[in-house]
N, C-alpha and C positions, 0 to 999 in steps of 0.2 A: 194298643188301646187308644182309641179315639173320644175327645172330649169336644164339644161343640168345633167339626174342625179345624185342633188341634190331634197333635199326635204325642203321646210318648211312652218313651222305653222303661220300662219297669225291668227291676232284676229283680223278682218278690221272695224268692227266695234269699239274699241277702239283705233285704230289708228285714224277712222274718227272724234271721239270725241276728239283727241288729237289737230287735227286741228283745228276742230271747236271752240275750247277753245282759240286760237289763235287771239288777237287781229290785227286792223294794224300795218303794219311795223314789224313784230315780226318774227322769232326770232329776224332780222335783221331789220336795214334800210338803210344800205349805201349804195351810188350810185350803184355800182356793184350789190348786190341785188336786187333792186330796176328794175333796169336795165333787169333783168335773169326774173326776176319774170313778168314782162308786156309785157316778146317776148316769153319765153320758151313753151309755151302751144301750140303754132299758130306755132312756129318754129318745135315741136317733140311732132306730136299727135300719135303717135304710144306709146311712154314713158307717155304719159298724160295716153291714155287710161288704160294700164298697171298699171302705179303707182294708177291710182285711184279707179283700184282692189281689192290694197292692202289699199284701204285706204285715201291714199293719195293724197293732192292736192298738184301739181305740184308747184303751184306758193308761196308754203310755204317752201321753202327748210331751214334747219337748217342750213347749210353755202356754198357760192360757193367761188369755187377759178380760177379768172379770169386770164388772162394773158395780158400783154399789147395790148391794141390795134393797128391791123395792120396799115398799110399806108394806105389801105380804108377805116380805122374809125371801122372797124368789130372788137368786142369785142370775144374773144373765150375763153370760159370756160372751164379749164381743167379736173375737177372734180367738184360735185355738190353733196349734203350729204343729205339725208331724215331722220325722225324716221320711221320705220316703229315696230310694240309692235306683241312681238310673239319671235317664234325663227325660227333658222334653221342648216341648216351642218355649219362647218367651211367653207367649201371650195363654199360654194355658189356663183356661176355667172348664169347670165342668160341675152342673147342678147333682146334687142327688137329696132326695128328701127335702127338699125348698133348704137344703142349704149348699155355696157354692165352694166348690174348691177349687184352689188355683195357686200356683206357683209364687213361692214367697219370692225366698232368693237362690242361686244355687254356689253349691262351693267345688271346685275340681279338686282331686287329688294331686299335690304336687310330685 
């Protein structure tokens, strides 16, 4: 899979077992979570699609970080964190739906 020439290796098949193993409420359950996770799919099907590519179901995110909510009660999420299992460049980004994904951190198996 290629990302603004970057490259990486997806095993989305382990990744999808990674979710699937995933009870409710998990990683997380606090309101904010909670929250991201029952709008986020309906709100960015473009990212839904995408992420569930790789694997991933959107409304499992490892952690979001919200921002206060405005004066209309809208909650906005600055950043939102997946696993996805595999690798890829350092410098990975890649847009979908005007929003961008890209490589937090990564951790090796020891």
């Amino acid at each position: 899979m290629v990302g603004l020439g970057t490259i990486i290796n997806v095993d989305a098949e382990k990744t999808r077992q990674y979710y699937q193993a995933m009870g409710p409420g998990e990683p997380c359950s606090c309101n904010d979570c909670k929250n991201y996770c029952a709008r986020v799919k309906a709100a960015y099907p473009a990212a839904a699609e995408y992420l569930a590519g790789l694997g991933v179901e959107i409304e499992k995110p490892l952690e979001t970080s919200p921002l206060e909510p405005g004066a209309d009660g809208m909650m906005e999420y600055c950043a939102c964190q997946y696993v996805v299992l595999g690798s890829c460049e350092e410098n990975y980004r890649h847009t979908v739906g005007g929003k961008c994904a890209r490589q937090g951190f990564t951790l090796k198996r020891v």
